[in-house]
mmCIF file of the protein (N, C-alpha, C, O) and its ligand, coordinates in Angstrom:
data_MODEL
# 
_entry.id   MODEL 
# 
loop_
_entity.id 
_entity.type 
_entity.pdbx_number_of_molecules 
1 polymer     1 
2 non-polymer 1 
# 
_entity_poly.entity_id                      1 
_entity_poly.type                           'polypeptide(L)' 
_entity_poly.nstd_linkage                   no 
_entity_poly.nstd_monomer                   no 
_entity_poly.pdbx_seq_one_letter_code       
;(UNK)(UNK)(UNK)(UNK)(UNK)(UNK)(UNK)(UNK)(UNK)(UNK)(UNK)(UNK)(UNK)(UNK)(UNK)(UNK)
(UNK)(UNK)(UNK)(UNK)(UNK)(UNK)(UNK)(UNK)(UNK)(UNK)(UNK)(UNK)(UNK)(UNK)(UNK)(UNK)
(UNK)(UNK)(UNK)(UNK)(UNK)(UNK)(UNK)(UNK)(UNK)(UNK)(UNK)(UNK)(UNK)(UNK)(UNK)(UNK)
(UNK)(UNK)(UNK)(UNK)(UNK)
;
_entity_poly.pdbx_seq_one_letter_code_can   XXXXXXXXXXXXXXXXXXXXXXXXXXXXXXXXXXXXXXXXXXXXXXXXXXXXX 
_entity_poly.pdbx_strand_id                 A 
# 
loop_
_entity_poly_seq.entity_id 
_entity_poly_seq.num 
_entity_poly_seq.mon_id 
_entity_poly_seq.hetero 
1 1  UNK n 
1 2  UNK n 
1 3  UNK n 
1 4  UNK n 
1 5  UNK n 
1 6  UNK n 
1 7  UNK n 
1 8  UNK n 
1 9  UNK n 
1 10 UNK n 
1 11 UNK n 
1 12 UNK n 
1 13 UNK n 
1 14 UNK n 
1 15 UNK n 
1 16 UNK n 
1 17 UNK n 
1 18 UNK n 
1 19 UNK n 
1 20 UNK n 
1 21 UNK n 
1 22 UNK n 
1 23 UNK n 
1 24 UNK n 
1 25 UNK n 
1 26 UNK n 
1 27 UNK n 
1 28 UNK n 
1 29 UNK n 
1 30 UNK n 
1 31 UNK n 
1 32 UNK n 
1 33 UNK n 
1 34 UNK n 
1 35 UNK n 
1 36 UNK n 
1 37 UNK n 
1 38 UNK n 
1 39 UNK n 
1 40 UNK n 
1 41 UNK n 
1 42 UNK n 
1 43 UNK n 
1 44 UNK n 
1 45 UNK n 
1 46 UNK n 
1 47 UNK n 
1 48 UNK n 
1 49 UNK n 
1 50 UNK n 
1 51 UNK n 
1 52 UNK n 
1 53 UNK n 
# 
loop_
_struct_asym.id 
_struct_asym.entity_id 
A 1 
B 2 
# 
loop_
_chem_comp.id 
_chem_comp.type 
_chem_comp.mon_nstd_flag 
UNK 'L-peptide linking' . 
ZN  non-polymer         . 
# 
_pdbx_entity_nonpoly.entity_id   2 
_pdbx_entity_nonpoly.name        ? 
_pdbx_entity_nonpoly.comp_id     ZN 
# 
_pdbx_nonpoly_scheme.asym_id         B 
_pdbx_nonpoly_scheme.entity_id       2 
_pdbx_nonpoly_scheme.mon_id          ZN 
_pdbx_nonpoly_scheme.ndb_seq_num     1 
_pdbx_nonpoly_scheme.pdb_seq_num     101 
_pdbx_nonpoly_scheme.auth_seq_num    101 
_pdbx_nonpoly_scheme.pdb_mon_id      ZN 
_pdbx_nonpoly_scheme.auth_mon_id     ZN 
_pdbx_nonpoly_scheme.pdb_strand_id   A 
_pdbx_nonpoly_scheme.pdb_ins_code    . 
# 
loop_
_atom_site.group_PDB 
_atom_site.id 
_atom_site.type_symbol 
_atom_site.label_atom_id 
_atom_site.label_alt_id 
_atom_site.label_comp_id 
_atom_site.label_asym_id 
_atom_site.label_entity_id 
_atom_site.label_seq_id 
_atom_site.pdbx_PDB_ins_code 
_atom_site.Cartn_x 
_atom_site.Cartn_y 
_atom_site.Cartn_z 
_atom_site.occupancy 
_atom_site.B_iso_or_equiv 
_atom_site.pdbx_formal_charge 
_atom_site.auth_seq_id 
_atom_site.auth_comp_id 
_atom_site.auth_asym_id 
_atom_site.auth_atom_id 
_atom_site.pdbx_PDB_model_num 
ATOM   1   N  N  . UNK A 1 1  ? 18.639 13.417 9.395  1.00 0.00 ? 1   UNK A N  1 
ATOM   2   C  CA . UNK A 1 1  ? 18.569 11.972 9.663  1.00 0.00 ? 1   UNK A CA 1 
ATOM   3   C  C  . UNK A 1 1  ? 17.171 11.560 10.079 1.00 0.00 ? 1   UNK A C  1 
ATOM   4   O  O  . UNK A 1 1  ? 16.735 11.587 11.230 1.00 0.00 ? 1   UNK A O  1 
ATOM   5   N  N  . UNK A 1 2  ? 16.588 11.212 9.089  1.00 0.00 ? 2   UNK A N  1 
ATOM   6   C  CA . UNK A 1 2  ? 15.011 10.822 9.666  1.00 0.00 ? 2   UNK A CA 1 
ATOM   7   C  C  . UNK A 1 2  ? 15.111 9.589  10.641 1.00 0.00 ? 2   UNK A C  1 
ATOM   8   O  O  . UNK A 1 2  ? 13.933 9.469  10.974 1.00 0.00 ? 2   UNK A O  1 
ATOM   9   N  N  . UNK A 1 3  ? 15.650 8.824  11.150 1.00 0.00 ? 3   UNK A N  1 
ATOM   10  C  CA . UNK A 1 3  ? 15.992 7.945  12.074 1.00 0.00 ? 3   UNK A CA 1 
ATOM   11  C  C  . UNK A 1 3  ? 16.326 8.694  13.515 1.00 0.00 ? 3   UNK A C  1 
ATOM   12  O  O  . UNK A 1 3  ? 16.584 7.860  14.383 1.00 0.00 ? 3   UNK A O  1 
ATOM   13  N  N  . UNK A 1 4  ? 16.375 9.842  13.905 1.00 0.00 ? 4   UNK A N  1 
ATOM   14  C  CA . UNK A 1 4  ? 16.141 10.310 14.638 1.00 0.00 ? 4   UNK A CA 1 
ATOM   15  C  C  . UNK A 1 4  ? 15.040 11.299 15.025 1.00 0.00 ? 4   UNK A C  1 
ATOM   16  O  O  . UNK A 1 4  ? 15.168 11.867 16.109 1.00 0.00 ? 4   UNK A O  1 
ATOM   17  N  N  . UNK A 1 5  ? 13.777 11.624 14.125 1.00 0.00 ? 5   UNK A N  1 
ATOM   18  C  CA . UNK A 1 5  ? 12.805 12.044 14.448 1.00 0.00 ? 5   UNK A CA 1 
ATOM   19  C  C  . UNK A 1 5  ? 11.879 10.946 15.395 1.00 0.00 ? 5   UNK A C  1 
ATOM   20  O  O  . UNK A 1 5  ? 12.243 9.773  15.472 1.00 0.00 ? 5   UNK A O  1 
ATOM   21  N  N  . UNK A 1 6  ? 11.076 11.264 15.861 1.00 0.00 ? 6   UNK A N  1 
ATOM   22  C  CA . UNK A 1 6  ? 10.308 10.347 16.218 1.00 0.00 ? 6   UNK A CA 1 
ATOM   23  C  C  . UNK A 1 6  ? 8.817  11.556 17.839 1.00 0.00 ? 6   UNK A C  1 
ATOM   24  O  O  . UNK A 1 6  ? 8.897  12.651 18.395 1.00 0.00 ? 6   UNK A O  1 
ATOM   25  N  N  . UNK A 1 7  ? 7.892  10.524 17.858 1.00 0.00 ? 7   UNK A N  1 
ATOM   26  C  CA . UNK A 1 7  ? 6.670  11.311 18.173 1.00 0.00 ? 7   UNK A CA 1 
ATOM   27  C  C  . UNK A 1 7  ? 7.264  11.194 19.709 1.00 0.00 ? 7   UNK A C  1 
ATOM   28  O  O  . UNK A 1 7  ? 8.274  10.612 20.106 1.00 0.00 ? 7   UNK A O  1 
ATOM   29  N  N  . UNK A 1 8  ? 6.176  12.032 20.500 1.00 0.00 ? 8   UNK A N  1 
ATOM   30  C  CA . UNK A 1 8  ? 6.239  12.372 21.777 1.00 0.00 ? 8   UNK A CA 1 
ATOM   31  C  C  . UNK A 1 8  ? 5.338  11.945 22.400 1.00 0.00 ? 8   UNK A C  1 
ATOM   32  O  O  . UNK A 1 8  ? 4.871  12.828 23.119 1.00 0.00 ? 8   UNK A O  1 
ATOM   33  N  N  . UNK A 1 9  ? 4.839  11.014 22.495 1.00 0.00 ? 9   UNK A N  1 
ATOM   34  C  CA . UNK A 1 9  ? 3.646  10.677 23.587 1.00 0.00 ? 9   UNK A CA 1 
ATOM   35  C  C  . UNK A 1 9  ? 3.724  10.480 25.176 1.00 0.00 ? 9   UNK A C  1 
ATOM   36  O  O  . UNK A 1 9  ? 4.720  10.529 25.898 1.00 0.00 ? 9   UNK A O  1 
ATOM   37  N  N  . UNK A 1 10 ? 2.043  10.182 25.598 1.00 0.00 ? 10  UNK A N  1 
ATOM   38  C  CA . UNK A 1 10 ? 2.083  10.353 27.168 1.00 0.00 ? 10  UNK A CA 1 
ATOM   39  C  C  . UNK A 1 10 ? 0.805  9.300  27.661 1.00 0.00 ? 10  UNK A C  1 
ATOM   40  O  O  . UNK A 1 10 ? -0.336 9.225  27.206 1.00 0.00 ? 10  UNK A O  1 
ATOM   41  N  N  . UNK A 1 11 ? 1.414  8.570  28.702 1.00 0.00 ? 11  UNK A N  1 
ATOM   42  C  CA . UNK A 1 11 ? 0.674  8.060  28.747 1.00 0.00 ? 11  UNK A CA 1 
ATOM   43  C  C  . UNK A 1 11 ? -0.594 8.255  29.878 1.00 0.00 ? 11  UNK A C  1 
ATOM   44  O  O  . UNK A 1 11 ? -0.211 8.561  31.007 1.00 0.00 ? 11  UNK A O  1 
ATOM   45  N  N  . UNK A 1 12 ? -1.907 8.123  29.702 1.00 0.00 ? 12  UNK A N  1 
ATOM   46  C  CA . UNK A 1 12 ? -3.094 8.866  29.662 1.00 0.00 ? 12  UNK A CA 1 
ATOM   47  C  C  . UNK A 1 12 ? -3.420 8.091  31.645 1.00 0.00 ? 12  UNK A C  1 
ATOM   48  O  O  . UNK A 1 12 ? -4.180 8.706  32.393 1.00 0.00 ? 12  UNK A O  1 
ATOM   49  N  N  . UNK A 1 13 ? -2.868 7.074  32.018 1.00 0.00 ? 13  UNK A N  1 
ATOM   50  C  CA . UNK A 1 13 ? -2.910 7.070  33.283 1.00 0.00 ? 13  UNK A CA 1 
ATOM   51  C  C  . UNK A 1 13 ? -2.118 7.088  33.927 1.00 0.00 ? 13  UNK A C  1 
ATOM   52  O  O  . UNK A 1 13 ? -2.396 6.395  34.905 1.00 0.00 ? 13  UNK A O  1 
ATOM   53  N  N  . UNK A 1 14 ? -0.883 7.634  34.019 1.00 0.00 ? 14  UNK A N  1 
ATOM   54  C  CA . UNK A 1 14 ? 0.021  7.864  34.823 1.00 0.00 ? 14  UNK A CA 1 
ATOM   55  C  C  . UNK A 1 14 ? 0.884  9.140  34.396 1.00 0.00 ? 14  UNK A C  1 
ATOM   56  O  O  . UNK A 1 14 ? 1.841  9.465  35.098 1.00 0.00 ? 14  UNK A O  1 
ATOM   57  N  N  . UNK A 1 15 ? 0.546  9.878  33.225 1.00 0.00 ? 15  UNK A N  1 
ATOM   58  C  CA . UNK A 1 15 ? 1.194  11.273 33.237 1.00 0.00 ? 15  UNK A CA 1 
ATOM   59  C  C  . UNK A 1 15 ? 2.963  11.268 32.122 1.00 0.00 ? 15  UNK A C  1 
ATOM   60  O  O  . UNK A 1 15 ? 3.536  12.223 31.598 1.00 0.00 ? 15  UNK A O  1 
ATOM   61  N  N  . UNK A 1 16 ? 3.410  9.482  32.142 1.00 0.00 ? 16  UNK A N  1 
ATOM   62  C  CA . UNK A 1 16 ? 4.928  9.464  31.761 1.00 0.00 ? 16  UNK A CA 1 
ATOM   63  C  C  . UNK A 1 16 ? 4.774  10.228 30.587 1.00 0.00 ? 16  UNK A C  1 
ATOM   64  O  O  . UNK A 1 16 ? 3.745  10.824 30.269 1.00 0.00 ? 16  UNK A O  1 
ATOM   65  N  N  . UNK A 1 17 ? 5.955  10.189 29.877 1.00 0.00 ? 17  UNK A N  1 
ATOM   66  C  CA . UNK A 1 17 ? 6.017  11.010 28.827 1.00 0.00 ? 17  UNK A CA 1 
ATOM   67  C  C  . UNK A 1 17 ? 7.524  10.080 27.887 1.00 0.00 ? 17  UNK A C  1 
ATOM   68  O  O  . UNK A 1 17 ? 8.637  9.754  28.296 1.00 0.00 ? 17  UNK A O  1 
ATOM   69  N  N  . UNK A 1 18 ? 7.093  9.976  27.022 1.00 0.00 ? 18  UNK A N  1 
ATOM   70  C  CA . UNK A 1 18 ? 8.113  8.919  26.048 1.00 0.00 ? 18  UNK A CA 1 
ATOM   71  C  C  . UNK A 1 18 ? 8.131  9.180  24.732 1.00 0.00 ? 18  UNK A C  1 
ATOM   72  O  O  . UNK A 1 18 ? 7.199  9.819  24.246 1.00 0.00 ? 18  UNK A O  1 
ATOM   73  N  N  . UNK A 1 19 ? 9.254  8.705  23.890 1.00 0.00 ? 19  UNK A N  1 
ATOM   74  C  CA . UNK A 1 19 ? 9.480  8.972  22.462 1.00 0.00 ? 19  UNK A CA 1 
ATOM   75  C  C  . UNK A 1 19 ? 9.080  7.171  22.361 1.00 0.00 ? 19  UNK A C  1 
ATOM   76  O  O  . UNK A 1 19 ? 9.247  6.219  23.123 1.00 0.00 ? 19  UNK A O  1 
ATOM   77  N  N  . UNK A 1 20 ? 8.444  7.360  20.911 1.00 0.00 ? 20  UNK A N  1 
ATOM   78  C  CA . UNK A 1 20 ? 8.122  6.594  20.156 1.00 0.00 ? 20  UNK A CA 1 
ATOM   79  C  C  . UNK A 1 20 ? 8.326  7.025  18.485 1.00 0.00 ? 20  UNK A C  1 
ATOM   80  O  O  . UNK A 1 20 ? 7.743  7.909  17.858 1.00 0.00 ? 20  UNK A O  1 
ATOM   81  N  N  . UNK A 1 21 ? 9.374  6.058  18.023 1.00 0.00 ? 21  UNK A N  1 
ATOM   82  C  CA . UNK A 1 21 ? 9.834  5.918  16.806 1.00 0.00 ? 21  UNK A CA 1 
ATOM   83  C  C  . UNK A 1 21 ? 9.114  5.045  16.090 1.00 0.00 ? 21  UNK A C  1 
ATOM   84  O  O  . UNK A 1 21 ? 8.930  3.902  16.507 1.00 0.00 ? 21  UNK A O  1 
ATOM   85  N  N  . UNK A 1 22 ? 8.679  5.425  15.069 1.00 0.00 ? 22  UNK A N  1 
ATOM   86  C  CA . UNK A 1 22 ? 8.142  4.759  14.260 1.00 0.00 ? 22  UNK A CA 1 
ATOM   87  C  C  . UNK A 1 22 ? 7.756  5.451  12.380 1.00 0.00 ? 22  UNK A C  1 
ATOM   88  O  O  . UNK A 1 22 ? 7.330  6.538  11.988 1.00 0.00 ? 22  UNK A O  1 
ATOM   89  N  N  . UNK A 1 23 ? 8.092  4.424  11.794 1.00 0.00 ? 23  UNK A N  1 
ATOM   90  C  CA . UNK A 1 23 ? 7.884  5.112  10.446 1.00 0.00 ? 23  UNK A CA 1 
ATOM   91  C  C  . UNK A 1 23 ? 7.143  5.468  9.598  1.00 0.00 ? 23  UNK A C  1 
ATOM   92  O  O  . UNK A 1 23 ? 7.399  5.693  8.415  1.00 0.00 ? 23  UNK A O  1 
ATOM   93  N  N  . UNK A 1 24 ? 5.759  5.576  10.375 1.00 0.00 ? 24  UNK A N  1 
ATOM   94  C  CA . UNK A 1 24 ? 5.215  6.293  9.608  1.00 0.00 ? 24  UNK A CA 1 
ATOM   95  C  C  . UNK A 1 24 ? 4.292  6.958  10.438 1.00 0.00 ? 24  UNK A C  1 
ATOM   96  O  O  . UNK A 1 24 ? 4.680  7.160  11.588 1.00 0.00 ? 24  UNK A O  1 
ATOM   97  N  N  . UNK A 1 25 ? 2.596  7.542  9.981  1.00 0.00 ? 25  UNK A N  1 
ATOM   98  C  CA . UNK A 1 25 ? 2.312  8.628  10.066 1.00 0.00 ? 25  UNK A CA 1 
ATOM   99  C  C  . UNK A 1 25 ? 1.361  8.310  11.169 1.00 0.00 ? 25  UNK A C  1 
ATOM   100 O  O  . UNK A 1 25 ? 0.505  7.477  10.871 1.00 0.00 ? 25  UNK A O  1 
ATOM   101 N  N  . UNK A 1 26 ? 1.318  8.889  12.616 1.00 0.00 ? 26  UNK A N  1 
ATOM   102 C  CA . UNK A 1 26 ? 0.117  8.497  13.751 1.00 0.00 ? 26  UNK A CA 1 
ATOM   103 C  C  . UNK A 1 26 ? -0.454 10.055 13.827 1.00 0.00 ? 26  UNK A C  1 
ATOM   104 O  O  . UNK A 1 26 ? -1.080 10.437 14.815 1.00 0.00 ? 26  UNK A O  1 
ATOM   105 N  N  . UNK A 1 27 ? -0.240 10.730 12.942 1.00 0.00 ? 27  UNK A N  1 
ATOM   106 C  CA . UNK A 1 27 ? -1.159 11.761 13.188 1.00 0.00 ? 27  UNK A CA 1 
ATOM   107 C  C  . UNK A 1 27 ? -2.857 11.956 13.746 1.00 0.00 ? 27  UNK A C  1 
ATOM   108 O  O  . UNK A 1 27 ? -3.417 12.525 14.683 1.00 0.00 ? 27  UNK A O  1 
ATOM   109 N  N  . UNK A 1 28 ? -3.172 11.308 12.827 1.00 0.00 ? 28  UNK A N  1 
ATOM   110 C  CA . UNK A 1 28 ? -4.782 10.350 13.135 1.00 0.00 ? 28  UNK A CA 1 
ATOM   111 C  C  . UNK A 1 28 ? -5.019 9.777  13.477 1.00 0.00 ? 28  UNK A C  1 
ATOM   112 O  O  . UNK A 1 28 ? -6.105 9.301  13.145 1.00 0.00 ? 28  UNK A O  1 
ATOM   113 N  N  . UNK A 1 29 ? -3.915 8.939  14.982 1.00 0.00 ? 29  UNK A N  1 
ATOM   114 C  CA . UNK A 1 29 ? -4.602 8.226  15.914 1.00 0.00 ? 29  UNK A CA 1 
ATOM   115 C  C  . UNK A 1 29 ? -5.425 8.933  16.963 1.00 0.00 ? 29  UNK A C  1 
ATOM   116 O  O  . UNK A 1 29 ? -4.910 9.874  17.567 1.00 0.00 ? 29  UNK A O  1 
ATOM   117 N  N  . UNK A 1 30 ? -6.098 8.729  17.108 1.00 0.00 ? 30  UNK A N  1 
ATOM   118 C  CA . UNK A 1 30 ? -6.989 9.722  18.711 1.00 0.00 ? 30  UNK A CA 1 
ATOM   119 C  C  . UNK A 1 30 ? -5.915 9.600  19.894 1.00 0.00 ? 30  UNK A C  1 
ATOM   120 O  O  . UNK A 1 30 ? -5.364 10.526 20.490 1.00 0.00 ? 30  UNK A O  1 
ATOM   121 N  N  . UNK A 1 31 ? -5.681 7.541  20.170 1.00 0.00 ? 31  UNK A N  1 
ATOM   122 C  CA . UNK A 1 31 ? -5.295 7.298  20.877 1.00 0.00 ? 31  UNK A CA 1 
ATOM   123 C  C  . UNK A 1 31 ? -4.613 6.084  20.594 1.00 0.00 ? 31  UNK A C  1 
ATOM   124 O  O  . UNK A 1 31 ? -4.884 5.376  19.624 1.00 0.00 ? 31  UNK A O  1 
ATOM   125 N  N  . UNK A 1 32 ? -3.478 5.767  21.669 1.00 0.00 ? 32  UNK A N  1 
ATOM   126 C  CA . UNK A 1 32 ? -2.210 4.545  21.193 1.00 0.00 ? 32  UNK A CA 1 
ATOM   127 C  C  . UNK A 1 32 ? -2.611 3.498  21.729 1.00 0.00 ? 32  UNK A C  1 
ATOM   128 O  O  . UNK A 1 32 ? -3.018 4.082  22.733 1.00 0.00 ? 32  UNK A O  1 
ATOM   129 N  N  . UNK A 1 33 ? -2.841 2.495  21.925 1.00 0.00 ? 33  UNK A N  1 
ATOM   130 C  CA . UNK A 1 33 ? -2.490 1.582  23.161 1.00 0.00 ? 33  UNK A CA 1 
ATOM   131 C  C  . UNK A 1 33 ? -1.414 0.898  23.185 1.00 0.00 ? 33  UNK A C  1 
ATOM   132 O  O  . UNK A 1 33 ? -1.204 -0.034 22.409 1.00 0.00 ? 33  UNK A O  1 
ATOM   133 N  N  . UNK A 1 34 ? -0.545 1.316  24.153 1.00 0.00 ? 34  UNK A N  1 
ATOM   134 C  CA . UNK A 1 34 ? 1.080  0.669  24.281 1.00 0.00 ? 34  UNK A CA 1 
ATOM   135 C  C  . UNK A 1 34 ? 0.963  0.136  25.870 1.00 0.00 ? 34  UNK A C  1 
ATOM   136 O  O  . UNK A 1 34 ? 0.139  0.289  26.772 1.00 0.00 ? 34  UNK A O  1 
ATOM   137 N  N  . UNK A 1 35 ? 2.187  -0.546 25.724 1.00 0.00 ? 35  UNK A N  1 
ATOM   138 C  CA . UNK A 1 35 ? 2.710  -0.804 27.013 1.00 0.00 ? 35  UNK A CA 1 
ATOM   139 C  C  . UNK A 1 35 ? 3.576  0.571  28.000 1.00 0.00 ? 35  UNK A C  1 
ATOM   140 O  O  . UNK A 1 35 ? 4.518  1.267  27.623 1.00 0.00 ? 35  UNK A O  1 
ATOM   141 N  N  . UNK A 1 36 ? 3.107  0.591  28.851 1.00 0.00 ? 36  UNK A N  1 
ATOM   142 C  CA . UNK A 1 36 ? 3.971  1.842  29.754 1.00 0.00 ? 36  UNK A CA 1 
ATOM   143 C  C  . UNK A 1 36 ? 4.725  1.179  30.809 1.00 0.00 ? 36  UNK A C  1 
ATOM   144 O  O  . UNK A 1 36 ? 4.040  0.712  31.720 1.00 0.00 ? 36  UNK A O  1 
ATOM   145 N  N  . UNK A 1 37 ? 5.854  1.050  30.876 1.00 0.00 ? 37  UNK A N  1 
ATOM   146 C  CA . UNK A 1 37 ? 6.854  0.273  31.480 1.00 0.00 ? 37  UNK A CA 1 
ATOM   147 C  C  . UNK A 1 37 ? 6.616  1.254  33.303 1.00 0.00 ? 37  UNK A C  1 
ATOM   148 O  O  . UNK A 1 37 ? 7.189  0.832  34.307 1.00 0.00 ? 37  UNK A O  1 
ATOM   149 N  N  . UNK A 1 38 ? 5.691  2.529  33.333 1.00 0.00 ? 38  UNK A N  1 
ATOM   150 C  CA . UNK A 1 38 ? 5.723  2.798  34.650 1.00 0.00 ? 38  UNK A CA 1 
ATOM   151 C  C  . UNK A 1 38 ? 4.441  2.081  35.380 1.00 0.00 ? 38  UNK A C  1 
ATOM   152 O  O  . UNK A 1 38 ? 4.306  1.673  36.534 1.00 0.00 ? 38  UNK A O  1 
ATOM   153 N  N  . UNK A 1 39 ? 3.488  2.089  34.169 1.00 0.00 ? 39  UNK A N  1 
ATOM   154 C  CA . UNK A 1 39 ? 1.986  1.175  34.457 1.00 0.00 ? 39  UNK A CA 1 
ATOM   155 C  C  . UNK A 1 39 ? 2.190  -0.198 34.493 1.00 0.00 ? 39  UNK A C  1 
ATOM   156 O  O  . UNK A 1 39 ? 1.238  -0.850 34.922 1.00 0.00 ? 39  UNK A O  1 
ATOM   157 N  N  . UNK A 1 40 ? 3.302  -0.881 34.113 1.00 0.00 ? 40  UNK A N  1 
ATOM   158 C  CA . UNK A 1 40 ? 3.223  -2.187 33.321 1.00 0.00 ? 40  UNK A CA 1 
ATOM   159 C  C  . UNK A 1 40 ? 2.303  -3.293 32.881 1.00 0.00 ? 40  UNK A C  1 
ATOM   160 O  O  . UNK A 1 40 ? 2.144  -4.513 32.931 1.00 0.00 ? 40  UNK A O  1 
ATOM   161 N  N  . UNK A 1 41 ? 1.807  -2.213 32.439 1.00 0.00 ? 41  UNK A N  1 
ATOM   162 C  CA . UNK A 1 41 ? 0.493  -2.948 31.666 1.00 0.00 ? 41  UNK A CA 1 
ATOM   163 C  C  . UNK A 1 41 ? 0.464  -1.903 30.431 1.00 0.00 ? 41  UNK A C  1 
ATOM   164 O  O  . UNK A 1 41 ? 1.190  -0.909 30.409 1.00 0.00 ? 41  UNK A O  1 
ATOM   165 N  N  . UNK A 1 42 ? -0.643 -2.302 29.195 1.00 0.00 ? 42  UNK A N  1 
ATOM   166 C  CA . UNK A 1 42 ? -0.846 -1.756 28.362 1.00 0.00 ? 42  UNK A CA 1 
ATOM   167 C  C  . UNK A 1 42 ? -1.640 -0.452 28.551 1.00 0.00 ? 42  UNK A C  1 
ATOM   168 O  O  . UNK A 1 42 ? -2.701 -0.537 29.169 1.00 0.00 ? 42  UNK A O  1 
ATOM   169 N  N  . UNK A 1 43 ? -1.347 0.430  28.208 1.00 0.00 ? 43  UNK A N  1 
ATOM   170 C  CA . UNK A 1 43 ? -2.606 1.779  28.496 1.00 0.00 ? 43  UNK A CA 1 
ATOM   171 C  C  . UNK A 1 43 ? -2.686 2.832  27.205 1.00 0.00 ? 43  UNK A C  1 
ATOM   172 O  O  . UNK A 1 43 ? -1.993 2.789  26.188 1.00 0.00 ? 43  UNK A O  1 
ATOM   173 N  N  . UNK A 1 44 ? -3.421 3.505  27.440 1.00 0.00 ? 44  UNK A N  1 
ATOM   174 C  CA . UNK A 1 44 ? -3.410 4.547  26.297 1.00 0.00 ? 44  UNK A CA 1 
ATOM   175 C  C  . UNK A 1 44 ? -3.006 5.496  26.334 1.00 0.00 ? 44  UNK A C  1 
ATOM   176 O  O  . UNK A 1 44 ? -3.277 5.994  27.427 1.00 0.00 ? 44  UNK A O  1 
ATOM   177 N  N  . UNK A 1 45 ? -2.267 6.352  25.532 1.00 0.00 ? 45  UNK A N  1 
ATOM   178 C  CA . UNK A 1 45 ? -1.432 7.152  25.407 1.00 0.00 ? 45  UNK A CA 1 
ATOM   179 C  C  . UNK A 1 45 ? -2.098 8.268  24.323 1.00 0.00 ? 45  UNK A C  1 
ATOM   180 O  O  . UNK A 1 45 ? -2.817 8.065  23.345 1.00 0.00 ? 45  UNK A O  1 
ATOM   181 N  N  . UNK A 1 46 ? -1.578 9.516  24.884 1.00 0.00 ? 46  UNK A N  1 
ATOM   182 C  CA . UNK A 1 46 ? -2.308 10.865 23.746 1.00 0.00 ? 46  UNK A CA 1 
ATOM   183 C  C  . UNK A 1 46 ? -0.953 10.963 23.194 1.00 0.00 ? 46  UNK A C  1 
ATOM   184 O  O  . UNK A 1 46 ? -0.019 10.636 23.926 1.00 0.00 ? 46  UNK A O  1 
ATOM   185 N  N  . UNK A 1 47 ? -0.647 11.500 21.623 1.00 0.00 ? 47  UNK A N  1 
ATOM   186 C  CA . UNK A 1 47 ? -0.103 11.656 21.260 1.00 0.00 ? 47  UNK A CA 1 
ATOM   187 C  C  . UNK A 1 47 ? 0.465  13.343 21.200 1.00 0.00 ? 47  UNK A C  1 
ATOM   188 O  O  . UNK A 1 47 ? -0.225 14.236 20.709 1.00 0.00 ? 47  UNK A O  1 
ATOM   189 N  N  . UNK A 1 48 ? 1.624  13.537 21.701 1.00 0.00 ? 48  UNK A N  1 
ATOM   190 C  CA . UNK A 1 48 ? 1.466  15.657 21.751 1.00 0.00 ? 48  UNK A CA 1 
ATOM   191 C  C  . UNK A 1 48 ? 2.062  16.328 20.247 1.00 0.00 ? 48  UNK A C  1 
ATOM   192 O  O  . UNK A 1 48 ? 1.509  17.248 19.644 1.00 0.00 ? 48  UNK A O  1 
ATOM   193 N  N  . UNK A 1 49 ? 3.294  15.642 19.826 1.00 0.00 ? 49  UNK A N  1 
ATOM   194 C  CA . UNK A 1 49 ? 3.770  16.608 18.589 1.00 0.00 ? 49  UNK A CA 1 
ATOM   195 C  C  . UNK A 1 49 ? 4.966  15.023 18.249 1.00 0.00 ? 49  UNK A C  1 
ATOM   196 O  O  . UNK A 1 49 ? 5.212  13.947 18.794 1.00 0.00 ? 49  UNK A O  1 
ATOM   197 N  N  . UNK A 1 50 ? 5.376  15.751 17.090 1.00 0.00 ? 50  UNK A N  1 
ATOM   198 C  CA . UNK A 1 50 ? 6.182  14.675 16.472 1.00 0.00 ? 50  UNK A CA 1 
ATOM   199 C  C  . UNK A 1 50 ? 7.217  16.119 16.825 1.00 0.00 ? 50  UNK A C  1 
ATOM   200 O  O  . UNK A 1 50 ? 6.961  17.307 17.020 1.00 0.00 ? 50  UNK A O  1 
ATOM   201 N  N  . UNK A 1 51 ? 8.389  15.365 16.789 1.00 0.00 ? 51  UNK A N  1 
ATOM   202 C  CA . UNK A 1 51 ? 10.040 16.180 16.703 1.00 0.00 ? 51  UNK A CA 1 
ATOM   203 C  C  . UNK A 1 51 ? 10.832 15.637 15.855 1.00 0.00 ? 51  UNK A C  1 
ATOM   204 O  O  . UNK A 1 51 ? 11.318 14.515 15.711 1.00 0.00 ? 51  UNK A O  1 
ATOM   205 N  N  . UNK A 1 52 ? 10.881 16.600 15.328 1.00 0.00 ? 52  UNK A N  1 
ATOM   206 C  CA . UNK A 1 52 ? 11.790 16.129 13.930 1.00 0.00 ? 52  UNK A CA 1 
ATOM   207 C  C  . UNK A 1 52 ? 13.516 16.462 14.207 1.00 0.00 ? 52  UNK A C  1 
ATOM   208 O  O  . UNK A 1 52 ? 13.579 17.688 14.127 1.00 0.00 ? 52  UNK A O  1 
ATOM   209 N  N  . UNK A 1 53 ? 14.291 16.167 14.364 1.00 0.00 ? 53  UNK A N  1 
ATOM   210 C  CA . UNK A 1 53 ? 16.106 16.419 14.639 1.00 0.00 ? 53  UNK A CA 1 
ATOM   211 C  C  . UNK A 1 53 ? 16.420 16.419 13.689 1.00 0.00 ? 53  UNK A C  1 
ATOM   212 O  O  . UNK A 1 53 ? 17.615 16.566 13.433 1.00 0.00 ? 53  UNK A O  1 
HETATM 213 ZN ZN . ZN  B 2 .  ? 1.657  4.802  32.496 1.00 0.00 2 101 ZN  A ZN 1 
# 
């Protein structure tokens, strides 16, 4: 079920750690900028491995 793979990221000032689904390929981002609901603000995030289920 590719609808349940999805990447593993972290975010780069506070340590969280979250799945992010999305369909296609962030291999070649360096870095994300998302919202981190523990920062609540936008921050950047390293990306660690995709998991595939
Ligand atoms: Zn954060």
């Amino acid at each position: 079920m590719p609808g349940d793979s999805y990447w593993r990221i972290k975010c780069q000032k506070c340590g969280e750690e979250k799945k992010l689904r999305v369909g296609y390929d962030i291999r070649d981002f360096k870095q994300l900028y998302l919202y981190c609901s523990k920062c609540k603000k936008n921050t950047f995030h390293i990306i660690l491995e995709y998991v595939r289920s």
